[in-house]
N, C-alpha and C positions, 0 to 999 in steps of 0.2 A: 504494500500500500504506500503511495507517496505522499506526502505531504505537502501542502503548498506555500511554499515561502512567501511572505510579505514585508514587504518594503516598507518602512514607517516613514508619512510625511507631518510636518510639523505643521500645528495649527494655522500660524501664520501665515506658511502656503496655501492649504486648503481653504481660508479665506481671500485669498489670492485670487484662487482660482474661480473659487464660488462669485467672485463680485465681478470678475472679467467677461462672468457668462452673462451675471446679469445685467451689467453693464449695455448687454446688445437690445437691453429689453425697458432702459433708462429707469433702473433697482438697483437698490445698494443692500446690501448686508449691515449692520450694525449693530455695536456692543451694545448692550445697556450699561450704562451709570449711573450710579446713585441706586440705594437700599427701593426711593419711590418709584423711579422711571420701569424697574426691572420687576416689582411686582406690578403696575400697570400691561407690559408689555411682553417679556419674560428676559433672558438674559441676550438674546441673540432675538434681531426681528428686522422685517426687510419695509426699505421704503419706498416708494413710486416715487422720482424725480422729479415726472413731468407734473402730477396731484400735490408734490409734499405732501404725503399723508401717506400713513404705515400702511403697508400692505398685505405683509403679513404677522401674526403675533406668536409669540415663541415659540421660535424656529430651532430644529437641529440641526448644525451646520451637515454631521455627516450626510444626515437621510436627505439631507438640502443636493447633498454633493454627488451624491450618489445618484439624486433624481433628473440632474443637470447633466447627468455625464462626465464630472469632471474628477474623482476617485474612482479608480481600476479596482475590479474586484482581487486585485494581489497589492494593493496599498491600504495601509491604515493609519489612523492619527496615532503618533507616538503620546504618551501620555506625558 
């Protein structure tokens, strides 16, 4: 039986990546700060550009990355 190795990419990138996609789509990825903004919103949440207004509310970046195409099923976020 073989195993499949995977490649850990840092958070960092994978929001890299995640925002380059959504970029084509005029969406941003973004943190929440502050204790209120992140119980309003959640900790990661996307905004429409062209509205300024969230678009979506908390978000996980992987299942995000994963749904854009932009995490190979042989990478994963290093912790």
């Amino acid at each position: 039986m073989t195993r499949v190795k995977t490649i850990p990419i840092t958070k960092r990138a994978l929001l890299q990546r995640i925002n380059r996609a959504l970029n084509k789509e005029d969406r941003q990825l973004k943190k929440a700060v502050g204790a209120r903004l992140q119980q309003n919103v959640g900790e990661y949440y996307v905004v429409d550009l062209r509205l300024n207004a969230v678009a979506m509310l908390d978000v996980d970046p992987v299942e995000l990355a994963r749904k854009l195409d932009v995490l190979q099923p042989w990478e994963r976020v290093a912790s």
